[in-house]
C-alpha positions as CSV (number, residue, x, y, z in Angstrom):
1,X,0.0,0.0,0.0
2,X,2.9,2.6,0.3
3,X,4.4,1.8,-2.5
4,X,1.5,2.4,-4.8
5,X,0.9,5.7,-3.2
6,X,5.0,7.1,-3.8
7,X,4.3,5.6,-6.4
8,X,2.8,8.9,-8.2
9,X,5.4,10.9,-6.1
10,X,8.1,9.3,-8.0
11,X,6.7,9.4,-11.4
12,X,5.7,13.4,-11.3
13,X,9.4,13.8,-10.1
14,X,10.8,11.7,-12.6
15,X,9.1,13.6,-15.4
16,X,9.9,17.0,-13.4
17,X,13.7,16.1,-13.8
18,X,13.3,15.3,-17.3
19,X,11.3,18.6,-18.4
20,X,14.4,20.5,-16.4
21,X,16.6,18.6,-18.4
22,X,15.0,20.1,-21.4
23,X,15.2,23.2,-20.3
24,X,18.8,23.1,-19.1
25,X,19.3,22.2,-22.5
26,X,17.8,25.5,-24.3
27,X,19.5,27.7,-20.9
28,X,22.8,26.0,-22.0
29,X,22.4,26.9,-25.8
30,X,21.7,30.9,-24.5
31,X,24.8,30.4,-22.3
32,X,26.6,29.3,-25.3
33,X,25.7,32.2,-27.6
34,X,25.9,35.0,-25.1
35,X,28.7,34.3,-21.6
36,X,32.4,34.1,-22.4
37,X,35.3,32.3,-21.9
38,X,35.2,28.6,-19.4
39,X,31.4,29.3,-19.0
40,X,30.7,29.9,-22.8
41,X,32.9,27.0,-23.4
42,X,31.5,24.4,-20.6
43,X,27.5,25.7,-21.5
44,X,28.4,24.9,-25.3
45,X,29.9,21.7,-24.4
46,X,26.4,20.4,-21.8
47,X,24.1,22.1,-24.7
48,X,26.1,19.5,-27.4
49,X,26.6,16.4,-24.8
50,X,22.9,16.5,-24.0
51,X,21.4,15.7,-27.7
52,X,19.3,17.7,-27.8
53,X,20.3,19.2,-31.1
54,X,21.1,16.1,-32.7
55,X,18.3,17.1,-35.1
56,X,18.6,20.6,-35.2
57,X,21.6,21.2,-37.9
58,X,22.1,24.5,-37.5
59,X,21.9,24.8,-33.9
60,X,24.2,22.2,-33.5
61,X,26.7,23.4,-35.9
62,X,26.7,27.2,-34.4
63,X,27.1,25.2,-30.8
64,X,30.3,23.6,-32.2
65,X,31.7,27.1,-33.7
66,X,30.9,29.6,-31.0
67,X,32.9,27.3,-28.5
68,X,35.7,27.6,-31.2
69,X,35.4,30.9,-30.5
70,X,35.9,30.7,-27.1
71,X,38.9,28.7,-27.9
72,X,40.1,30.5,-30.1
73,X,40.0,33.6,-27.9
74,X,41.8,31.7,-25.3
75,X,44.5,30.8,-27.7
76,X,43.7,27.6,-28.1
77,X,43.6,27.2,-31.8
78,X,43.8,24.0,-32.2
79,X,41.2,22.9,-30.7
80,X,38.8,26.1,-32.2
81,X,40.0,24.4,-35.4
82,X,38.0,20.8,-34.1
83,X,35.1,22.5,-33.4
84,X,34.9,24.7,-36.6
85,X,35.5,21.3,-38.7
86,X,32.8,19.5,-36.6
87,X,30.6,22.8,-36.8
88,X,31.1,22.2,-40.7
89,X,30.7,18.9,-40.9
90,X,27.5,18.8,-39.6
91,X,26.2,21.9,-41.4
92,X,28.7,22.4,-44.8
93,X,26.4,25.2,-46.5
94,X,26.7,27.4,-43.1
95,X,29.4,30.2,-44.1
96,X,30.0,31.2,-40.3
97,X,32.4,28.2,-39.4
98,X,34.5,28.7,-42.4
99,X,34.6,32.1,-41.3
100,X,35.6,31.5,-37.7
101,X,37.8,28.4,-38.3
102,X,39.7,31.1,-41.1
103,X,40.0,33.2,-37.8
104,X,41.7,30.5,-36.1
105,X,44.0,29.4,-38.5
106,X,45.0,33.4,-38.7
107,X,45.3,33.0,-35.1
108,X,48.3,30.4,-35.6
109,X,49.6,32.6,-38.7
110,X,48.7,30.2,-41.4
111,X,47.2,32.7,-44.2
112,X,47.3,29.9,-46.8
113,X,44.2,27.8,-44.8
114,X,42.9,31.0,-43.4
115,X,42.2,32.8,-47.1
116,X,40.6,29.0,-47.8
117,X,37.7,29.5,-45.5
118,X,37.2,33.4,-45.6
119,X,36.8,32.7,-49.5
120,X,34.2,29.4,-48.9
121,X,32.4,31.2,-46.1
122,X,32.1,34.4,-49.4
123,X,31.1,31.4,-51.3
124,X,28.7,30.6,-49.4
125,X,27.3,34.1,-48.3
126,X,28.6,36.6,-50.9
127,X,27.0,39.3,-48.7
128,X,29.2,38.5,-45.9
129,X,31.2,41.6,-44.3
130,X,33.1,40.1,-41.8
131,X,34.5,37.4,-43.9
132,X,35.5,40.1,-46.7
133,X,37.2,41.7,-43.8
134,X,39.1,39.1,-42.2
135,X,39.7,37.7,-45.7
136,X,41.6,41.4,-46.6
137,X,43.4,41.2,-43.6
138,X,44.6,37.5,-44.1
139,X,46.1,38.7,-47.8
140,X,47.4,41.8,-46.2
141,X,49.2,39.6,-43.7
142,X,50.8,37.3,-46.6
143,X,51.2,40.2,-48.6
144,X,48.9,40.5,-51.1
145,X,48.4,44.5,-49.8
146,X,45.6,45.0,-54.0
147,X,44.2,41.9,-52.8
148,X,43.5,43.0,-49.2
149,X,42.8,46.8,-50.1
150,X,39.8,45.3,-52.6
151,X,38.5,42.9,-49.8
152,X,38.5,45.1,-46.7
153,X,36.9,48.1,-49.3
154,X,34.2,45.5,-50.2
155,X,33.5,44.9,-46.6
156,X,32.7,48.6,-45.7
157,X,30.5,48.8,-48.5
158,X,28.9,45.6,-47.0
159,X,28.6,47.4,-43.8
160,X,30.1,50.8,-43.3
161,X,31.9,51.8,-40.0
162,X,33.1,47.6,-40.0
163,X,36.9,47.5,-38.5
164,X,36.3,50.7,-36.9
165,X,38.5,51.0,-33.8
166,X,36.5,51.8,-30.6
């Protein structure tokens, strides 16, 4: 007779801890897209281990690539570069890893991989500012000062006022 009446008990807590877990889940992913540094990285990293967005491309793919980010900000380019490339392989037609795993491979100095992704990520958006910027300062960095004066002229017509210092 006491079990059948915890019985209830147990089951509404039981489906209590697995609605939190959904919405741990979604307060991860904002964690992800707007804290910084360890937190930004260890809320991306519960919002992918919990599976959430297995289904959701997109949102799985922009998990991956803003903890690159965070890596990447943190000098850790190596493994921004992982995430980027699991970002994109998940989600190839989104230009935004390209563009942020181009960031971290101009992070370890290698303009060669870096101009790669800045031109797939254009490729991909042709309307994309920030990777016309990066992608100018990339050739500027290897040299190519036409190449980078064209780019970084084609991202402030894209959006005026972009690489303005603060």
């Amino acid at each position: 007779m006491r079990f059948s009446r915890m019985f209830p008990a147990i089951a509404i807590a039981a489906v209590m801890v697995a609605g939190n877990c959904q919405f741990a889940a979604a307060d991860d992913r904002g964690e992800c897209k707007t804290a910084s540094g360890d937190a930004a990285i260890e809320a991306c990293t519960r919002a992918i281990d919990s599976k959430k967005f297995v289904k959701q491309k997109r949102v799985l793919s922009l998990l991956y690539t803003n903890r690159g980010v965070e890596y990447e900000i943190k000098k850790e380019f190596d493994k921004a570069i992982a995430d980027h490339d699991q970002a994109i392989k998940i989600d190839p037609k989104n230009s935004v890893p390209y563009n942020n795993r181009g960031n971290a491979y101009a992070g370890k100095a290698d303009w060669e991989h870096a101009v790669a992704d800045f031109d797939m990520a254009i490729k991909l958006n042709p309307k994309y500012a920030e990777a016309f910027f990066n992608r100018g300062l990339a050739k500027r960095n290897r040299g190519d000062t036409e190449g980078s004066e064209t780019d970084i002229a084609q991202a402030k017509e894209l959006q005026p006022g972009i690489g303005a210092t603060q």
